[in-house]
MIKOLTOR-119947 format. One record per atom (N, C-alpha, C): residue in three letters; x, y, z. Coordinates in steps of 0.001 Angstrom, whole numbers, padded with zeros to 6 digits, always signed. Example, Ala and Ser with C-alpha at 12.3 -4.5 7.8 and 13.67 -1.06 7.14 Angstrom:
BEGIN
ALA+013190-005690+007800ALA+012300-004500+007800ALA+013200-003300+007800SER+012850-002250+007080SER+013670-001060+007140SER+012900+000030+007870
% end
This chain:
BEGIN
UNK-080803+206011+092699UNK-080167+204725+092945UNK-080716+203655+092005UNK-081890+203746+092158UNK-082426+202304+090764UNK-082280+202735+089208UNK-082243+204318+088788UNK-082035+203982+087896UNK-080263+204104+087588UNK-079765+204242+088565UNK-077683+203930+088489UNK-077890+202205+088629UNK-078803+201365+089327UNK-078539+200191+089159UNK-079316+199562+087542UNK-080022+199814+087275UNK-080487+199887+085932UNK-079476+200444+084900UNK-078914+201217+085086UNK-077368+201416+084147UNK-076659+200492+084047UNK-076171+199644+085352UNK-075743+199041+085035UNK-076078+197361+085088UNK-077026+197480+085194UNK-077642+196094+084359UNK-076993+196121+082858UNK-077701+197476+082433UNK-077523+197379+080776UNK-075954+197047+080147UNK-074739+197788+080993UNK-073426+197453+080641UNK-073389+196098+081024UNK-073425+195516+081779UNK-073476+194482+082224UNK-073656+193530+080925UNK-074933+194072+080547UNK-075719+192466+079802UNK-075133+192892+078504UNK-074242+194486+077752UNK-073494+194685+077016UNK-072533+194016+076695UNK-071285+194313+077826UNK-070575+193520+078049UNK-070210+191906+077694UNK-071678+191143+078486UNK-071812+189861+078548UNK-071817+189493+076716UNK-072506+190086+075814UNK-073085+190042+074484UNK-071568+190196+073770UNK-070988+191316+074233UNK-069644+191259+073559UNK-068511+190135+073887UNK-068544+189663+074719UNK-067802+188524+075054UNK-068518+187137+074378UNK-069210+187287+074214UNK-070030+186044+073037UNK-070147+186141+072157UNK-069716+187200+071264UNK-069210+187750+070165UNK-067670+187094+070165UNK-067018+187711+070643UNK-066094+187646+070711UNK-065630+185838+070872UNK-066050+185084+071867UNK-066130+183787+071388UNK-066732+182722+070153UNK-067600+183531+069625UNK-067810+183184+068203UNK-067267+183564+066902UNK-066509+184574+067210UNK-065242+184710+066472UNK-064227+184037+066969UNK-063867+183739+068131UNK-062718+182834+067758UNK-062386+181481+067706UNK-063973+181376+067527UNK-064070+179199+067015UNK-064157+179803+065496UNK-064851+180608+064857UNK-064258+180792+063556UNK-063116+181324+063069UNK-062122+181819+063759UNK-060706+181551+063384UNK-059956+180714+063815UNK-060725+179877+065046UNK-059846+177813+064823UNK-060219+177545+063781UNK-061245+176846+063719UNK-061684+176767+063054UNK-061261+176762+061178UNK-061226+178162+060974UNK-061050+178575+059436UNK-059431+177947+059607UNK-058586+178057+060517UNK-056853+177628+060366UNK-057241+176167+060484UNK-057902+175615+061138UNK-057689+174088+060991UNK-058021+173370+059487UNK-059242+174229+059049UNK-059810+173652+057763UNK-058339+173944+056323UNK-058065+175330+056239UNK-056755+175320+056015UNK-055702+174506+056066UNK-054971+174009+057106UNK-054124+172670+057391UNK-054560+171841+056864UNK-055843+170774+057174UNK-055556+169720+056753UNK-056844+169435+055840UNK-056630+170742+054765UNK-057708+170687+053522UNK-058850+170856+053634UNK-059560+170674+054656UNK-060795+170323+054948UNK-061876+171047+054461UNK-062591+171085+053018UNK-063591+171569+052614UNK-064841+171709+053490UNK-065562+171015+054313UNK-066681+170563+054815UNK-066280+171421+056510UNK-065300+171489+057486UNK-064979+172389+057888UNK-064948+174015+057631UNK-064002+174125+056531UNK-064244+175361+055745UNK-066089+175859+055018UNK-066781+174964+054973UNK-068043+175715+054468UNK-068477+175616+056089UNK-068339+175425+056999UNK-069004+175479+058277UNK-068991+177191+058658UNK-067583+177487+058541UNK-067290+179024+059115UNK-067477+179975+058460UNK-068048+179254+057037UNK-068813+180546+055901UNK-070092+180861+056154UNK-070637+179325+056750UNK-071759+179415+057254UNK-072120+180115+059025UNK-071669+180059+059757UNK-071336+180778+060599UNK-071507+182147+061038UNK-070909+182660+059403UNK-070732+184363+059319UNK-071941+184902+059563UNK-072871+184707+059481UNK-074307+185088+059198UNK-074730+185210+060984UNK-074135+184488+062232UNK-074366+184674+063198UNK-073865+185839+063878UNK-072429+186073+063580UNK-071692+187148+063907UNK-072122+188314+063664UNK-072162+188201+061801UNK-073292+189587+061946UNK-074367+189741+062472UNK-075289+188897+062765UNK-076668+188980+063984UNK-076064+189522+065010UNK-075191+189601+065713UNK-074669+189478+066708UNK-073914+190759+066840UNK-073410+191475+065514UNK-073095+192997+065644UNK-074297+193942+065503UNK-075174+193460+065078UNK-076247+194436+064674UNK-077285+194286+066525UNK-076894+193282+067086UNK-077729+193217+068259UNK-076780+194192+069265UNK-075446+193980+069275UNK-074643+195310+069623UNK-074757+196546+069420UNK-075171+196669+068485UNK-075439+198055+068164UNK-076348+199044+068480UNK-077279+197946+068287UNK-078557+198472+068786UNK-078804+198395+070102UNK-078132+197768+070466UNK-077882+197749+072390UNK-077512+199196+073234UNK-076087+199192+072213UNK-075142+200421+072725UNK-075894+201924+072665UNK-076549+201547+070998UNK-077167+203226+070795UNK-078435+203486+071635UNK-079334+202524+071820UNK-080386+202530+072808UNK-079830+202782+074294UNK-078832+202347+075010UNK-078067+202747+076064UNK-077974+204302+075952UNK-077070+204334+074846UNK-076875+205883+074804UNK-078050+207166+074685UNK-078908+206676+074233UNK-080289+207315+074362UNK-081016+207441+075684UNK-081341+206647+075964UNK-081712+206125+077206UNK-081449+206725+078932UNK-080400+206171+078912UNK-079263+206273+080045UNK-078345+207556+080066UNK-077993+207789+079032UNK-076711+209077+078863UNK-075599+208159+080041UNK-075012+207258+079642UNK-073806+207489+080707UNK-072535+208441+080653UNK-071942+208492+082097UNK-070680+209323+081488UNK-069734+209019+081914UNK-068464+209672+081890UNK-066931+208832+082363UNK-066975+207604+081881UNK-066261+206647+082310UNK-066005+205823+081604UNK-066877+204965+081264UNK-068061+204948+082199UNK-069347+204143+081249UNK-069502+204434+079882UNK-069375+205506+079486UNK-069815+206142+078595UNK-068597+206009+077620UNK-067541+205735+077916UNK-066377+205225+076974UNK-066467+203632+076792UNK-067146+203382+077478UNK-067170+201960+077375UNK-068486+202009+075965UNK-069506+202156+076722UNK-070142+202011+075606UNK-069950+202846+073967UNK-069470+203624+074099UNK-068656+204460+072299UNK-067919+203329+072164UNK-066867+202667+072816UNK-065887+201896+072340UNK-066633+200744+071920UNK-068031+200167+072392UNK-068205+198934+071971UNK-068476+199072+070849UNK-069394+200221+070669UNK-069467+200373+068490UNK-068239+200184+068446UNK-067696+200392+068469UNK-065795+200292+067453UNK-065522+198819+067363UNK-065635+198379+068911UNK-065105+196967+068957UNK-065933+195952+068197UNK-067194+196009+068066UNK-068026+195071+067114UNK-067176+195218+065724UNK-066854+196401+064881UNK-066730+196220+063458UNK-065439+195530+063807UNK-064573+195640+064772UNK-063213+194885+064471UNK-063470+193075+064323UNK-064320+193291+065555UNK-064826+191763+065853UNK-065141+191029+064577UNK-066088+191823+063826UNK-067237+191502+062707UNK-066086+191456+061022UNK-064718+192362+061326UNK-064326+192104+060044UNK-063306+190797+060148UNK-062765+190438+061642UNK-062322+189174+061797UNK-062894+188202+061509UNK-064209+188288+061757UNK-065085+187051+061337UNK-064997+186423+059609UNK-065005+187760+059231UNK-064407+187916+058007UNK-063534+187619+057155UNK-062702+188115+058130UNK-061024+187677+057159UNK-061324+186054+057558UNK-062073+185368+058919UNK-061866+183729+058952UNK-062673+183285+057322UNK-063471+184103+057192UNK-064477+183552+056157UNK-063381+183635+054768UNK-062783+184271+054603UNK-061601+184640+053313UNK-061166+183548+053663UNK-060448+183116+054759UNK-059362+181906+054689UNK-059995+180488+054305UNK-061221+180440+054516UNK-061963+179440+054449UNK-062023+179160+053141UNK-062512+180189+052205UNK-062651+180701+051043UNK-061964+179753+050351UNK-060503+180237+050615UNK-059325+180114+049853UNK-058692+178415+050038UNK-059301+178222+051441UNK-058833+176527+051714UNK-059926+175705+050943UNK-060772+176331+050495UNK-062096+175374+049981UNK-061560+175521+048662UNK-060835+176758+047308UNK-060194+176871+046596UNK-058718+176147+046077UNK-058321+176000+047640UNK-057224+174800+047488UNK-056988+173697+047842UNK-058325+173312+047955UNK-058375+171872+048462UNK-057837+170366+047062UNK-058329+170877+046251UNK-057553+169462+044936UNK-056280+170665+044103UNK-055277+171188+044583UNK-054752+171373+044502UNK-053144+170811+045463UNK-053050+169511+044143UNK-051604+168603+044677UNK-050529+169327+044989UNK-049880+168593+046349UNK-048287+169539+046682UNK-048609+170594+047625UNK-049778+170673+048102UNK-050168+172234+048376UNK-049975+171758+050115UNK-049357+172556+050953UNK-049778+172339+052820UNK-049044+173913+052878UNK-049123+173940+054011UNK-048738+175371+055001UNK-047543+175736+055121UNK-047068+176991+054422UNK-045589+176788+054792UNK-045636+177324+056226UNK-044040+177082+056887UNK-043858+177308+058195UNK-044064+178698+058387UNK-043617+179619+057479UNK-044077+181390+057948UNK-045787+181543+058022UNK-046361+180789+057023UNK-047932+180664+056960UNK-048035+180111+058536UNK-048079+179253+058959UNK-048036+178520+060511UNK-047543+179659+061314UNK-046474+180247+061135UNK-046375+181242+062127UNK-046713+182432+062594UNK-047798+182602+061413UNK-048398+184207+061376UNK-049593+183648+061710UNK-050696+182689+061271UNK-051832+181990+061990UNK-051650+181913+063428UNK-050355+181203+063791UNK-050089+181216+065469UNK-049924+182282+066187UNK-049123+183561+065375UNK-049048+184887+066217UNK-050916+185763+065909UNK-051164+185453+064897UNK-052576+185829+065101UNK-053696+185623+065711UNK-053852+184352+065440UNK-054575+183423+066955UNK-054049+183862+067868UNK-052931+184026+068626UNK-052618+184614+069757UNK-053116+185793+070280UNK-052879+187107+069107UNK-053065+188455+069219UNK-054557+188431+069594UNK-055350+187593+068990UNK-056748+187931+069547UNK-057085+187407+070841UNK-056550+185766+070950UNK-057076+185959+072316UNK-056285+186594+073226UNK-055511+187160+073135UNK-054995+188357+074351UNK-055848+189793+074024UNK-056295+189594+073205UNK-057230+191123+072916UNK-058272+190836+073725UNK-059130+189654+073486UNK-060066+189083+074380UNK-059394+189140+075814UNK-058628+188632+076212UNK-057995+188323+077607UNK-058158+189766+078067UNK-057339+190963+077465UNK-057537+192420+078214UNK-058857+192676+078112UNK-059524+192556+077158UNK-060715+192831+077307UNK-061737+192275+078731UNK-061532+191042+078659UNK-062055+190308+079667UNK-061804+190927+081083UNK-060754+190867+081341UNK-059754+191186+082526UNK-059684+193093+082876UNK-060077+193789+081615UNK-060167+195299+082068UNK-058859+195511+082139UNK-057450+194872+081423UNK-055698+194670+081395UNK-055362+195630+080708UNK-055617+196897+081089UNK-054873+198691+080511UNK-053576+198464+080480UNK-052857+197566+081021UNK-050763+197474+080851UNK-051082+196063+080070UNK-052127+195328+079754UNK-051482+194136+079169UNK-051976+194785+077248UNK-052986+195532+077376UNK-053616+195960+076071UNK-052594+197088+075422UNK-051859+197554+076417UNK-050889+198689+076065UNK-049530+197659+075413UNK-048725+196466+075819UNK-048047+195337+075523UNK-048345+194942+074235UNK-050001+194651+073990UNK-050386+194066+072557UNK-050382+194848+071722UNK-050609+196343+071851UNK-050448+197167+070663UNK-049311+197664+070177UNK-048498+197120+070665UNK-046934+197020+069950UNK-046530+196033+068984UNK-047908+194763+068748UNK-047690+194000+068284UNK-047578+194305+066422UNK-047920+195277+065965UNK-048372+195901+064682UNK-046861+195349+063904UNK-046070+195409+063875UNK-044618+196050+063249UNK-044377+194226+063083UNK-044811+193461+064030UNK-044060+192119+063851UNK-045175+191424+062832UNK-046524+191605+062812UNK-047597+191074+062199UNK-047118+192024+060683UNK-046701+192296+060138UNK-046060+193390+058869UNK-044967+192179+058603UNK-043960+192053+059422UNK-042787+191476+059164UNK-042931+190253+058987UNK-043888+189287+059655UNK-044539+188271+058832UNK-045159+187843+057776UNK-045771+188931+057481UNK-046366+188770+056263UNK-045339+188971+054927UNK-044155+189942+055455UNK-043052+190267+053739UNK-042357+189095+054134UNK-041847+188010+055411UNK-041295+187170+055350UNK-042405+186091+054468UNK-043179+185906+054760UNK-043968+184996+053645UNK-043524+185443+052210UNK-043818+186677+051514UNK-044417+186852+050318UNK-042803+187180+049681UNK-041968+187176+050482UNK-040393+186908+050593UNK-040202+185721+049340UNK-040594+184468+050747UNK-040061+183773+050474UNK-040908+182948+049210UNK-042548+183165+049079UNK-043144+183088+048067UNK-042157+183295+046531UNK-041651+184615+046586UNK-040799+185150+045361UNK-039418+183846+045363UNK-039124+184063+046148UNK-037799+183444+045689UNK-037806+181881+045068UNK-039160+181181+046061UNK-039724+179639+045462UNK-039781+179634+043614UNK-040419+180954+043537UNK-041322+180986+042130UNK-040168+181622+041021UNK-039011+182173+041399UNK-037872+182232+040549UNK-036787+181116+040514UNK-037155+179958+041512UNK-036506+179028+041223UNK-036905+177815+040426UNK-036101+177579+039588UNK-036911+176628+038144UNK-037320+175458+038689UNK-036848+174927+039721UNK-037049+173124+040621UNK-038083+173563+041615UNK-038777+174638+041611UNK-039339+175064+042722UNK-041256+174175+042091UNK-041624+173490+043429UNK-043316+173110+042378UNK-044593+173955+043119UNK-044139+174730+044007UNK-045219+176211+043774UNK-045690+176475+042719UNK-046679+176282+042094UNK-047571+177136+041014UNK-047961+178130+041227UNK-048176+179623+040149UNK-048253+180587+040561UNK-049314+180941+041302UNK-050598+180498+040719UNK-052009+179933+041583UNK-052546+179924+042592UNK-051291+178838+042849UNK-051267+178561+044566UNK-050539+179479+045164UNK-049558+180148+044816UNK-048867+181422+045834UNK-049717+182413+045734UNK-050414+182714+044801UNK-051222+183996+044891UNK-052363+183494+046038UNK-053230+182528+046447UNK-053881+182023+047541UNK-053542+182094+048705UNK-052096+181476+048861UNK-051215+181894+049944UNK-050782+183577+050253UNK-050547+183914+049634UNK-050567+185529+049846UNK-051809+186386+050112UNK-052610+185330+050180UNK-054510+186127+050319UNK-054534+185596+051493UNK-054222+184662+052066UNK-054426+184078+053180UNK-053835+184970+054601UNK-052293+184769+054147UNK-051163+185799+054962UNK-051375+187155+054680UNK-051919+187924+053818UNK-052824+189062+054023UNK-054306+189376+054912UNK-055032+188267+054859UNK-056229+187815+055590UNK-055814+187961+056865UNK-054306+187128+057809UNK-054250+186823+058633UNK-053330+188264+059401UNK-052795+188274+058412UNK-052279+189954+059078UNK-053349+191413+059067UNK-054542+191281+058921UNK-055593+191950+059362UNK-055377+191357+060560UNK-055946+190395+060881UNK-056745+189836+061912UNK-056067+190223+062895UNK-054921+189689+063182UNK-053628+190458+063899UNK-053585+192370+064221UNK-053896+192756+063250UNK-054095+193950+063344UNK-055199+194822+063858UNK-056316+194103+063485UNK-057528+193916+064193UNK-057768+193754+065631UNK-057111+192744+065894UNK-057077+192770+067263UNK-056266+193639+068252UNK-054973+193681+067563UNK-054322+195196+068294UNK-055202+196463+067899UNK-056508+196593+067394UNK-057174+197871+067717UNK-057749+197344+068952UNK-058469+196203+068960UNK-059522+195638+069993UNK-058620+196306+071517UNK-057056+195800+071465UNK-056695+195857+072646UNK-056237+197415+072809UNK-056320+198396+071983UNK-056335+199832+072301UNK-057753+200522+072517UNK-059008+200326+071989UNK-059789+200634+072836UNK-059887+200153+074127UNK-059563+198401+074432UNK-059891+198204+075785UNK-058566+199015+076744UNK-057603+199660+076235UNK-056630+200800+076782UNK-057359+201941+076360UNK-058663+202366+075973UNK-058905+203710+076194UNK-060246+203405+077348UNK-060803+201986+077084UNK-061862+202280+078098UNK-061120+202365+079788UNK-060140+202095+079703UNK-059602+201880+081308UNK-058672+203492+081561UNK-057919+203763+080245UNK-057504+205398+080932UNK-057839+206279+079954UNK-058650+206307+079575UNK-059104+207461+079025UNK-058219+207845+077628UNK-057600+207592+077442UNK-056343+207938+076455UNK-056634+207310+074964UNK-056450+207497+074113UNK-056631+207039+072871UNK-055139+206670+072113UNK-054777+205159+072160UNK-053354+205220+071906UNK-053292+205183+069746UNK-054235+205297+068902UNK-054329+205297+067900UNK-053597+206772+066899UNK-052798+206340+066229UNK-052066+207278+065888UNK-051424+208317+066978UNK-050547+207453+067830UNK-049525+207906+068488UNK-048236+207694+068553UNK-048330+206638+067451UNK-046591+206492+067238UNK-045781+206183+068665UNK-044777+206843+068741UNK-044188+207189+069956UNK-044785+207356+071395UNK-045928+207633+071243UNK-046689+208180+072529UNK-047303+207150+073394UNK-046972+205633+072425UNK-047018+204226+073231UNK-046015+204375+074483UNK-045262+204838+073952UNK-043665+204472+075608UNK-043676+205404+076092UNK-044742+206896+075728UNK-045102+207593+076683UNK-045989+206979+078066UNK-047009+206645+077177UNK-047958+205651+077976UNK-048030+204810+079169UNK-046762+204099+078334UNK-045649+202730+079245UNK-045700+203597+080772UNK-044857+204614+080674UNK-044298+204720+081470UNK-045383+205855+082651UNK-046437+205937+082035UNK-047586+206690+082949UNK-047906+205204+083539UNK-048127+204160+082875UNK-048876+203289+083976UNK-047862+202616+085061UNK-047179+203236+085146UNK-046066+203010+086025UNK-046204+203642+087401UNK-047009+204745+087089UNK-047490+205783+087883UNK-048813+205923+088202UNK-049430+205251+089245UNK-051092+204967+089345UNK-051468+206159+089465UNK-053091+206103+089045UNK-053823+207439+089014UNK-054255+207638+090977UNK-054303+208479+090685UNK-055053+209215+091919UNK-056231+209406+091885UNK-056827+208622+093212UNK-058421+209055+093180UNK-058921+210492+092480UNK-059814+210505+091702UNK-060631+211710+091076UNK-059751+212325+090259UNK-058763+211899+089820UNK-057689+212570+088517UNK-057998+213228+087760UNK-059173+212354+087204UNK-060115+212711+085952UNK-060592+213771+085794UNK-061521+213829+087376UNK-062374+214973+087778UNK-061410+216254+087872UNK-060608+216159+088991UNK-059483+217555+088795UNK-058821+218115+087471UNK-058647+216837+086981UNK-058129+217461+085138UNK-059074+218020+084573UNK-060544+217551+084937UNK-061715+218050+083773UNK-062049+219867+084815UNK-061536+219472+085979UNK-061929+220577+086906UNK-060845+222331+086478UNK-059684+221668+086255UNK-058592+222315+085805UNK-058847+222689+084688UNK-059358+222567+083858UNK-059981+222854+082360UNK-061027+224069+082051UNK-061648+223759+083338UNK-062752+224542+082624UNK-063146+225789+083051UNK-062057+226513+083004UNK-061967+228139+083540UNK-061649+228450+082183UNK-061674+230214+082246UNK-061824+230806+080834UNK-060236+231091+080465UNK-059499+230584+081183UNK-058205+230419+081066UNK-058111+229542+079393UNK-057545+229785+078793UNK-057457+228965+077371UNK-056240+228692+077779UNK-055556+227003+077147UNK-054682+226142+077548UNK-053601+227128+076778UNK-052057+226061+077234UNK-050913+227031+076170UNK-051171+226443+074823UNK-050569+227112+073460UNK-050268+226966+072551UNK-049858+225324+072165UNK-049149+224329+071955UNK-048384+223482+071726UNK-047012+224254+070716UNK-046003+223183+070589UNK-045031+224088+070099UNK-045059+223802+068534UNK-045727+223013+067763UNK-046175+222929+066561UNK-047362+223884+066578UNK-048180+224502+067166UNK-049407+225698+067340UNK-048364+227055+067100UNK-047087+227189+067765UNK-046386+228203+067760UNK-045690+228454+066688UNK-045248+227447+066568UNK-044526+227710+064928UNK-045395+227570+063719UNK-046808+227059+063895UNK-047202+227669+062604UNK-047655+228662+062847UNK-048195+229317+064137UNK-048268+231124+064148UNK-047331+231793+063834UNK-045735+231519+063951UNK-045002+232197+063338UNK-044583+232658+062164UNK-044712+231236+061493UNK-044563+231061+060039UNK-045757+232051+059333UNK-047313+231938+059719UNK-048256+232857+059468UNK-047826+233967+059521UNK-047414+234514+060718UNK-047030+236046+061037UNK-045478+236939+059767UNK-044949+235457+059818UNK-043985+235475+058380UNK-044522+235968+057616UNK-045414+235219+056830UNK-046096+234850+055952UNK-046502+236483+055349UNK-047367+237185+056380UNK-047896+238133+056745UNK-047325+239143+056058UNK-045773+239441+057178UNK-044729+240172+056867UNK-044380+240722+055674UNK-044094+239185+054438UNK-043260+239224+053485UNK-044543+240091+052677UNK-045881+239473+052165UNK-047038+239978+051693UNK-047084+241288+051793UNK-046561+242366+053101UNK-047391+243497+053556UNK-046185+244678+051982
% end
């Protein structure tokens, strides 16, 4: 019993560390978008300066999680929790990042006349800022159907960014247009910057959908609206346990039907050779 309550002290005070992470990344991506808007050099060197905490702050994660894992051995989903927090720091830690690029680039375009935000730039900052704090929000909240919602977000954070670099092209083939090339190439570092971040955070909100069902929705394509429609269907006490229980007889599982057809094709293969 004390040392299961000593376990979870340690997630606990894990936990707590990643959520303060996680809020110090996202005053440096206000932050880096505000200095952006309205020029602000002296803003923008704040969140360059900054960076240097975040990384303190992944490396104190780390060493948290792997000492846990030494330590403690948790398992089930403790134990997914803590694997997932390594993951979730580098996402955290390269957001911090991409804020530090934008900063970069607003401190680069600050005496550069004519220059403000176009409206697709504004609207991919706003859907990005968003995407994270709802990554944070499931995270916070333990939201397995709201983190499963955000990782659909991938396809529209893409379509923002070619609507920018769209409309970038068409400014810069028009002769009355006073875009300099300069300045669009900045802008296209920016709306690249910001469509990480976006993307970034729809990983954040698929681990916090693997720490709650076990499932790994990363390279599943399709197997999202599989998903959908399991959490539709609550688990049953000890699921886990009976699935892991169901497993482990010397029974070997079936084939899959891509397993079958490349045994066939082999056995082809075979044939034609003999």
């Amino acid at each position: 019993m004390q040392q299961a309550n000593y376990l979870q002290q340690l997630l606990v005070t894990l936990r707590t560390r990643l959520l303060v992470m996680c809020a110090s990344v996202g005053i440096a991506l206000e932050e880096a978008g505000k200095a952006l808007a309205a020029n602000d050099p002296g803003r923008a060197a704040a969140v360059i300066e900054s960076d240097a905490a975040i990384d303190a702050l992944e490396n104190e994660i780390d060493e948290m999680a792997l000492r846990l894992l030494a330590r403690s051995q948790p398992v089930a989903g403790d134990l997914r929790f803590v694997v997932t927090s390594l993951r979730m720091v580098v996402d955290l830690e390269r957001i911090g990042d991409e804020a530090v690029s934008i900063s970069e680039q607003a401190i680069l375009m600050q005496n550069m006349p004519g220059f403000s935000m176009m409206s697709h730039v504004r609207e991919l900052y706003e859907g990005a800022r968003e995407a994270f704090e709802s990554a944070v929000r499931v995270f916070r909240d333990n939201d397995a159907q709201g983190a499963l919602a955000l990782s659909r977000g991938d396809d529209e954070a893409v379509q923002n960014e070619v609507r920018i670099i769209q409309g970038i092209m068409e400014c810069l083939s028009d002769p009355h247009c006073s875009l300099k090339p300069h300045v669009a190439m900045h802008i296209i570092l920016v709306a690249r910057s910001l469509t990480r971040i976006w993307r970034r955070s729809i990983n954040i909100a698929e681990h916090v959908y693997f720490i709650g069902r076990g499932e790994s929705l990363k390279h599943r394509g399709d197997g999202r609206e599989e998903a959908a429609v399991s959490l539709t269907e609550p688990l049953q006490p000890g699921a886990y346990e009976r699935a892991a229980a169901s497993g482990s007889g010397n029974k070997a599982p079936d084939a899959s039907a891509g397993e079958k057809q490349q045994l066939r094709r082999s056995k082809e293969r075979h044939t034609d050779n003999a």
